[in-house]
N, CA, C and O atoms as a MOPAC input file, in Angstrom:
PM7 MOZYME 1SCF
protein

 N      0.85100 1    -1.17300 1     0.00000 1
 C      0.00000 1     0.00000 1     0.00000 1
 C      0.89900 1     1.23900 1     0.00000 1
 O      1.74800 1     1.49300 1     0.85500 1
 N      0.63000 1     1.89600 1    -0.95800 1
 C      1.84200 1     3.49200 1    -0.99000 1
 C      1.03600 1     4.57400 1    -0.32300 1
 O     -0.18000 1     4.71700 1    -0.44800 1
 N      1.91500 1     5.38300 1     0.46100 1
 C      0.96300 1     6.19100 1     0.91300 1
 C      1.76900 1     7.67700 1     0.79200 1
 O      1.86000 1     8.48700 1     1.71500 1
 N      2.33000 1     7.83900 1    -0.56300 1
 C      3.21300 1     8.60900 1    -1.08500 1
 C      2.58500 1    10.08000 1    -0.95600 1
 O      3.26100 1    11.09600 1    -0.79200 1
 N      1.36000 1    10.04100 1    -1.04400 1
 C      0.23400 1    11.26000 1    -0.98100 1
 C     -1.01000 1    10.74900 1    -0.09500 1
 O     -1.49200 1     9.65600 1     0.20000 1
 N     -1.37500 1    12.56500 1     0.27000 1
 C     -2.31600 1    12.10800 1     1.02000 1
 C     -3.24300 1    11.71300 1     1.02100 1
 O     -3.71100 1    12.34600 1     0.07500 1
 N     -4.27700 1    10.88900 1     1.46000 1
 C     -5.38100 1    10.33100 1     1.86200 1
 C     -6.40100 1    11.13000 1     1.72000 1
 O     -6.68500 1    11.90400 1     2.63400 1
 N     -6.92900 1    11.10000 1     0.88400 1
 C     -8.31300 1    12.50000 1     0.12800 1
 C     -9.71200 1    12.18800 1     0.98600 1
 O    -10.56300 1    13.05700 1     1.17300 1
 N     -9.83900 1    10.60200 1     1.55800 1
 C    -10.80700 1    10.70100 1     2.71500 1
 C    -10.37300 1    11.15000 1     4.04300 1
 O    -11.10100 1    10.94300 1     5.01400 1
 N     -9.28800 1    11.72600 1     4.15700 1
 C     -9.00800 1    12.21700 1     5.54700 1
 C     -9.67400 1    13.63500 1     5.78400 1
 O    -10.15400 1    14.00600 1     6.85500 1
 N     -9.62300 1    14.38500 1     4.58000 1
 C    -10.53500 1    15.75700 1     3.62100 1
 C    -12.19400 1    15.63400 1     4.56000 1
 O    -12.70100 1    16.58700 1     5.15200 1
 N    -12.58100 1    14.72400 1     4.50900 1
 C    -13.82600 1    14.43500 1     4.70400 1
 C    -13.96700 1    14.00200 1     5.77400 1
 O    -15.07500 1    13.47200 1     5.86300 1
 N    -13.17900 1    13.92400 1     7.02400 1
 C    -13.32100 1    13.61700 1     8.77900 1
 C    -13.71600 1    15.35200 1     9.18600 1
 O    -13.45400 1    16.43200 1     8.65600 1
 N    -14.57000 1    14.86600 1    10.56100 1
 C    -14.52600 1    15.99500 1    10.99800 1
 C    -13.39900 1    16.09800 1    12.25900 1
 O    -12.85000 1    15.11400 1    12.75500 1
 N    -13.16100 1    17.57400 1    12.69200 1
 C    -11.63500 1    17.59900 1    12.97100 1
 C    -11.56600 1    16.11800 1    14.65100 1
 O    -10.81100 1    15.23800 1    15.06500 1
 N    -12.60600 1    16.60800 1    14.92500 1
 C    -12.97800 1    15.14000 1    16.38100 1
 C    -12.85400 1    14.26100 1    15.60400 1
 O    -12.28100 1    13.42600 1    16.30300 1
 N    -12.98400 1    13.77600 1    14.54600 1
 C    -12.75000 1    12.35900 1    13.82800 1
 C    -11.04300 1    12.31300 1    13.74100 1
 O    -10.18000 1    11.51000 1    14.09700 1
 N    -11.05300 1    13.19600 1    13.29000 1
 C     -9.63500 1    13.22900 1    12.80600 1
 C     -8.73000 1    13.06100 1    14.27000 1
 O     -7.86200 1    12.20800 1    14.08200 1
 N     -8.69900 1    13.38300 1    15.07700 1
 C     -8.16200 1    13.67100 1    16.41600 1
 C     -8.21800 1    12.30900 1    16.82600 1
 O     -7.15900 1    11.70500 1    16.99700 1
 N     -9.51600 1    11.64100 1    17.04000 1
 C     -9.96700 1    10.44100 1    17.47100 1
 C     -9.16600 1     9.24400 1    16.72800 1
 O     -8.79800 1     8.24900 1    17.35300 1
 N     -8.97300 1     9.38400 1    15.61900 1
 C     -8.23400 1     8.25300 1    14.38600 1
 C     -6.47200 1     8.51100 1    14.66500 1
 O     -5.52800 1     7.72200 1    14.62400 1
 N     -6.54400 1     9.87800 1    14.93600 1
 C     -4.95300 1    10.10800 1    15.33400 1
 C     -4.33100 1     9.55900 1    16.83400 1
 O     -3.22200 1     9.04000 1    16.96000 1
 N     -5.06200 1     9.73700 1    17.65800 1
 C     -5.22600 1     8.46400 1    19.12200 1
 C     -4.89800 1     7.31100 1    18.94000 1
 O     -4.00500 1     6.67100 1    19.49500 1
 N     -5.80100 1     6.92300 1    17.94500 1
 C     -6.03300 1     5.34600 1    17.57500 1
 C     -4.64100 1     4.49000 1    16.77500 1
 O     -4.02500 1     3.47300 1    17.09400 1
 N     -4.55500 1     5.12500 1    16.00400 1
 C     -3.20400 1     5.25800 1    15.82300 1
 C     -2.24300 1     5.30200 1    16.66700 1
 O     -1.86700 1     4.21800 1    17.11300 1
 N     -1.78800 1     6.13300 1    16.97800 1
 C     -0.70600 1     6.81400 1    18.37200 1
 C     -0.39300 1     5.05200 1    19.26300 1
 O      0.64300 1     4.60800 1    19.75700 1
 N     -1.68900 1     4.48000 1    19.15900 1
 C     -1.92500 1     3.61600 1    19.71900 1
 C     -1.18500 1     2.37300 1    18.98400 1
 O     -0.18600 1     1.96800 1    19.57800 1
 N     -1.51500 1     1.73700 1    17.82600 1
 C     -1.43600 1     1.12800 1    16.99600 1
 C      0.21200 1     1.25400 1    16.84100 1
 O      0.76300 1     0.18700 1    17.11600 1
 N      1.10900 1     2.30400 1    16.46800 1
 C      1.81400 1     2.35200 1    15.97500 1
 C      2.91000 1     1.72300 1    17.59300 1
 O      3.91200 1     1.00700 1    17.60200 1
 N      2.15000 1     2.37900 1    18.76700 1
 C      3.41700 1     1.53100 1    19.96800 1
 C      2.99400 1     0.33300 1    20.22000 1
 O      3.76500 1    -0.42000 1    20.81500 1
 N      1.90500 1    -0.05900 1    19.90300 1
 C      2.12900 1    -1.61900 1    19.66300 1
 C      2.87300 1    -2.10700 1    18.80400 1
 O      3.52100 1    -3.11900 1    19.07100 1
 N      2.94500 1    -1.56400 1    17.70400 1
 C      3.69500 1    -2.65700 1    16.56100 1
 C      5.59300 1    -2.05700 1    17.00400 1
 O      6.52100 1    -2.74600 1    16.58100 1
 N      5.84400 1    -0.96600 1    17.72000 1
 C      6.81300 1    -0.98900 1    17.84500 1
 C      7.05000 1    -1.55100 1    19.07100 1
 O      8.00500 1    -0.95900 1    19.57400 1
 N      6.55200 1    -2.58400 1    19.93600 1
 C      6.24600 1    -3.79600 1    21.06300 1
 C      6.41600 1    -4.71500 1    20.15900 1
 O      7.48100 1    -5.33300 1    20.13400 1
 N      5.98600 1    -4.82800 1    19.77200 1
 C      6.02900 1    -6.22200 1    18.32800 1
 C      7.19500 1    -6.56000 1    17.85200 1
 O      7.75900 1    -7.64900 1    17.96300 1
 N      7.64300 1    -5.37600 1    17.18500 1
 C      8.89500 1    -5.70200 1    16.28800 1
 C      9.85000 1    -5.29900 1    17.46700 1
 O     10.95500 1    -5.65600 1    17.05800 1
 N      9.96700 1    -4.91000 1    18.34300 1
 C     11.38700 1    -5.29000 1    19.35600 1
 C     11.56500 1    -6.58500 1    20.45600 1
 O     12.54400 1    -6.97300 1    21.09400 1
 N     10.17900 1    -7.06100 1    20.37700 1
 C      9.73600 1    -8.44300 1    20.62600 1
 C     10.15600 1    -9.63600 1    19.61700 1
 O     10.82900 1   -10.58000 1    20.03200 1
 N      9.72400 1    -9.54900 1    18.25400 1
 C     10.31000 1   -10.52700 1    17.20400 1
 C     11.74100 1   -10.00100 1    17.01900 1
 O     12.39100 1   -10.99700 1    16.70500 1
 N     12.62600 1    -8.85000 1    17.05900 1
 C     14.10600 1    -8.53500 1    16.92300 1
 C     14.62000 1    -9.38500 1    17.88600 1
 O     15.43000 1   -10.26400 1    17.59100 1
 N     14.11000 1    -9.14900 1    19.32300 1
 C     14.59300 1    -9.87900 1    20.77800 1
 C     14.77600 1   -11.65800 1    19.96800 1
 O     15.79300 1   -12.34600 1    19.88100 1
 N     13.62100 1   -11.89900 1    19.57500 1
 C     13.70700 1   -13.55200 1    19.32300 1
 C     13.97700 1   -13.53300 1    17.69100 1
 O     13.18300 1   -14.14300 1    16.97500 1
 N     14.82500 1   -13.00300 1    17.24700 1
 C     15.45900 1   -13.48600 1    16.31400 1
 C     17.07400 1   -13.93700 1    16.60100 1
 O     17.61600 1   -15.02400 1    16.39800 1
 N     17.73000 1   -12.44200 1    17.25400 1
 C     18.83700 1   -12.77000 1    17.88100 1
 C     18.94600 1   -13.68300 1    18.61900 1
 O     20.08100 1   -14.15000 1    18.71900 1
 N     17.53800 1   -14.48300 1    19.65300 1
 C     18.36300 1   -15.52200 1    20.36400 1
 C     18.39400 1   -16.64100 1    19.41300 1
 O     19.25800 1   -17.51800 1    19.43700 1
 N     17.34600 1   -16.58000 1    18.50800 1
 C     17.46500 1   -18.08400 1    17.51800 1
 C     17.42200 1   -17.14200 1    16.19100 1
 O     16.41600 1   -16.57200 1    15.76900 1
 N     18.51100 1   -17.10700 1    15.71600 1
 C     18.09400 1   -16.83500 1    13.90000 1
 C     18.03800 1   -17.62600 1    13.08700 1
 O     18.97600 1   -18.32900 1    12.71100 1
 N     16.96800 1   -17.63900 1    12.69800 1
 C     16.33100 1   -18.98900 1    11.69000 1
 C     15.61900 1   -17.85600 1    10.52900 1
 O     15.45100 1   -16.63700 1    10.53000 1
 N     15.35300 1   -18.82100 1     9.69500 1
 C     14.33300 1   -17.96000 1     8.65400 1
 C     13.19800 1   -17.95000 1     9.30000 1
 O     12.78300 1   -16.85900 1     8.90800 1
 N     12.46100 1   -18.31000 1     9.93100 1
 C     10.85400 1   -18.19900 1    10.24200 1
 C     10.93600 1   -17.01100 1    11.04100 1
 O     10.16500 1   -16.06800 1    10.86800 1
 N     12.38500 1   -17.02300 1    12.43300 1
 C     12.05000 1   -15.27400 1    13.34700 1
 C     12.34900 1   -14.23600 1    12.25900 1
 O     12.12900 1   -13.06200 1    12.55700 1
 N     12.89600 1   -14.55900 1    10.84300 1
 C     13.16500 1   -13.72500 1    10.40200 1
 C     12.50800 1   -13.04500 1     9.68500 1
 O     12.66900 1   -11.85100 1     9.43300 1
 N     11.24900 1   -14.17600 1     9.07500 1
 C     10.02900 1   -13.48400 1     8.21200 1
 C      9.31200 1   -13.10600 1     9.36400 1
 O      8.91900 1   -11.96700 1     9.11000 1
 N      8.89000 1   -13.44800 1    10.58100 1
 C      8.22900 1   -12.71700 1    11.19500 1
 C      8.67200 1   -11.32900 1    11.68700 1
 O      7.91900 1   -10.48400 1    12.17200 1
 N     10.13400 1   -11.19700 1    11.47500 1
 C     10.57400 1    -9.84300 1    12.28700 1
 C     10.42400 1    -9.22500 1    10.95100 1
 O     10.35000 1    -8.03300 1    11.25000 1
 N     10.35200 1    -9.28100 1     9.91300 1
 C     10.72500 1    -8.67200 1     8.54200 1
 C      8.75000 1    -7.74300 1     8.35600 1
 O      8.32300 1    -6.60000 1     8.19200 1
 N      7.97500 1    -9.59800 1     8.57500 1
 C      6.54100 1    -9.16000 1     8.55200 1
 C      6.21600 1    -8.06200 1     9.50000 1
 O      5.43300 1    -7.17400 1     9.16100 1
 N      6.84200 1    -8.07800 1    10.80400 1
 C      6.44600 1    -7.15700 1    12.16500 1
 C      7.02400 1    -5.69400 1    11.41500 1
 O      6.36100 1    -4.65800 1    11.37900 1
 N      8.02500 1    -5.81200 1    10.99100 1
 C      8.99800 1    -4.04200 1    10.59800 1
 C      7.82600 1    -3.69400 1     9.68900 1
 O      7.01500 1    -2.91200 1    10.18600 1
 N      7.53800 1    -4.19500 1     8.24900 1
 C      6.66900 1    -3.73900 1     7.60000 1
 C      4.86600 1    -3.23000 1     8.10000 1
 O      4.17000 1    -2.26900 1     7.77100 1
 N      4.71400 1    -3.99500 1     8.69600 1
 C      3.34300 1    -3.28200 1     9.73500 1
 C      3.62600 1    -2.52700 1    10.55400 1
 O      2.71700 1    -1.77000 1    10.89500 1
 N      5.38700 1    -2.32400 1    11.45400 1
 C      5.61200 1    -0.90000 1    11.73800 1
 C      5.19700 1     0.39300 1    10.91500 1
 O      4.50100 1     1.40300 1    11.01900 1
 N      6.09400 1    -0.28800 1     9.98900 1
 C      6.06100 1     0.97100 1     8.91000 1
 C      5.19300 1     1.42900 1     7.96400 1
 O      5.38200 1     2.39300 1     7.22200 1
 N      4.09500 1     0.61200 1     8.01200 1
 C      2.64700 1     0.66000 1     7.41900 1
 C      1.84100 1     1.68500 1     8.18200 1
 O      1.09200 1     2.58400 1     7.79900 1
 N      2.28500 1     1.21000 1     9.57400 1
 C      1.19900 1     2.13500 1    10.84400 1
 C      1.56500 1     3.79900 1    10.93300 1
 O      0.79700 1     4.75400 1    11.04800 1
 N      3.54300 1     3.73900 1    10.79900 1
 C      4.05200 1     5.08200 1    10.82300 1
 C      3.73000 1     5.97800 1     9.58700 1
 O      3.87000 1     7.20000 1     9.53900 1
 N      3.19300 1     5.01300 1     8.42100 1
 C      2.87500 1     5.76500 1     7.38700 1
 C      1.33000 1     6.83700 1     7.57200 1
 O      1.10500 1     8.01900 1     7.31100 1
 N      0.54200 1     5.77800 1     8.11700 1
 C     -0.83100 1     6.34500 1     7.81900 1
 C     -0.98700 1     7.30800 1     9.44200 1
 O     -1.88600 1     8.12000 1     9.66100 1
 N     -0.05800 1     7.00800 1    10.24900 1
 C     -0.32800 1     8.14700 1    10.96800 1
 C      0.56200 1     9.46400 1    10.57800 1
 O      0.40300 1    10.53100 1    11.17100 1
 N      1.24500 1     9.33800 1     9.82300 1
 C      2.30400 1    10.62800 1     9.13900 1
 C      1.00000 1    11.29900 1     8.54300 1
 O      0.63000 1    12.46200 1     8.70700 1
 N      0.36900 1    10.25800 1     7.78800 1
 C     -0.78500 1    11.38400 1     6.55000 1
 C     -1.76200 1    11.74800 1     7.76400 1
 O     -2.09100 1    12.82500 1     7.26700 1
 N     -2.26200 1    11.72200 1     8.58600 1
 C     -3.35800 1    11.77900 1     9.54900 1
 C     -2.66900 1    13.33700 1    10.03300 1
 O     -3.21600 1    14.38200 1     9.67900 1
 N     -1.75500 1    13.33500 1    10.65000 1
 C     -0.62100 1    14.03400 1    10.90500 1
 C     -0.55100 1    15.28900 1     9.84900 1
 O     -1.33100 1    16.14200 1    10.27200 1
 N     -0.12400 1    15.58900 1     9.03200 1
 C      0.03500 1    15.71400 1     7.68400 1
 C     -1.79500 1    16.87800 1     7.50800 1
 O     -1.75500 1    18.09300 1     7.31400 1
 N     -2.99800 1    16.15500 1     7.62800 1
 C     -3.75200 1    16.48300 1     7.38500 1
 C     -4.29900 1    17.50300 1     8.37000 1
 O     -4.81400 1    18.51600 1     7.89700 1
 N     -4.25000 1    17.36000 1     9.57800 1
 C     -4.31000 1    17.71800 1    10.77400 1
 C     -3.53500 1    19.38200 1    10.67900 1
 O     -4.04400 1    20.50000 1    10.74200 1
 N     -2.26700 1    18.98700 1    10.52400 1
 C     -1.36500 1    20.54800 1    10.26300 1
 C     -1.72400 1    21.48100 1     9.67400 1
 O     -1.81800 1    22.68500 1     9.91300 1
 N     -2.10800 1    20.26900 1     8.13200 1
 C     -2.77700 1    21.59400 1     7.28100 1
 C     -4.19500 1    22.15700 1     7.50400 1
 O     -4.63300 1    23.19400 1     7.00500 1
 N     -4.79300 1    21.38000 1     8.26500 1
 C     -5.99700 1    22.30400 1     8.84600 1
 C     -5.43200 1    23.86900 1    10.02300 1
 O     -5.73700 1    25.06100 1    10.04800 1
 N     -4.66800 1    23.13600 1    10.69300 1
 C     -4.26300 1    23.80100 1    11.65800 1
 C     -3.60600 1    25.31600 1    10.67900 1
 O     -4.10000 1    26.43300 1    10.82900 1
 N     -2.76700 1    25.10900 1     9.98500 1
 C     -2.40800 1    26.31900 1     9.23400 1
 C     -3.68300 1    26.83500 1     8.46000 1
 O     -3.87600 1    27.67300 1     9.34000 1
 N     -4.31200 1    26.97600 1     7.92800 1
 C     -5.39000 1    27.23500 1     7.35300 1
 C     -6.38000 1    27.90200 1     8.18100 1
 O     -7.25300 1    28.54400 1     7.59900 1
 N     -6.37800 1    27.85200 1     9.36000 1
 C     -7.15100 1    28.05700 1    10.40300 1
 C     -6.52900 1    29.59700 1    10.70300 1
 O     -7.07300 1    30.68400 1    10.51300 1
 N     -5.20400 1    29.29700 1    11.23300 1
 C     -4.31100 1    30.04800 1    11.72300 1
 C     -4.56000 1    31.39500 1    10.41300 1
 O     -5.02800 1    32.51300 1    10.62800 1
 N     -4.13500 1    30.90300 1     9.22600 1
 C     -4.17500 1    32.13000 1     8.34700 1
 C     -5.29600 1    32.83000 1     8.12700 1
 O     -5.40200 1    33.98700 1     7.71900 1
 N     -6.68000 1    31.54400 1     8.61800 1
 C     -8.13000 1    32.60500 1     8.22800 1
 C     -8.03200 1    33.45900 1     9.59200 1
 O     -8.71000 1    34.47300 1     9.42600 1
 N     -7.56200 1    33.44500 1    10.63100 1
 C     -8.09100 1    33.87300 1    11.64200 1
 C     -6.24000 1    35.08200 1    11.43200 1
 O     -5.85500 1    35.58000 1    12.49000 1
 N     -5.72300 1    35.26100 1    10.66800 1
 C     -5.12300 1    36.33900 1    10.75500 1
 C     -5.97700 1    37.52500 1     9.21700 1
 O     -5.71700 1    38.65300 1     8.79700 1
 N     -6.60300 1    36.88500 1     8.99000 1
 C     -6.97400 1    37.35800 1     7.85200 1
 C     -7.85900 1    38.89900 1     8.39100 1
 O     -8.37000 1    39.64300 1     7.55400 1

């Protein structure tokens, strides 16, 4: 899944949605980084190929989770600036 650009249904949360999904996340993402220093821990004591697709599988759902909370992130700011400039307007 590329998440090279942003997420055009994030456009369409309201900002409590958006806040609420960014939590949820926040959440999501220190689990999987529990995960993958959990499968790293048990690769080093046994390295085999199987801790290794699982530590390989665990990094990539890290980095799946750090993605979609970057765009959440990302979307959030640019409200926040937008806000900021109508209210200097």
């Amino acid at each position: 899944m590329s998440h090279l650009h942003l997420d055009e249904s994030l456009k369409t949360l309201s900002d409590e949605e958006l806040k609420q999904r960014i939590k949820t996340l926040e959440r999501h993402v220190m689990v999987g980084e529990q995960d993958f220093y959990e499968k790293r821990a048990q690769y080093k004591k046994h390295p085999n190929e199987t801790n290794l697709t699982f530590l390989l599988n665990t990094a990539e759902t890290a980095i799946d989770r750090y993605a979609r909370l970057r765009e959440h992130y990302l979307e959030y700011i640019s409200r926040l600036e937008k806000a900021l400039k109508e209210s200097k307007s």
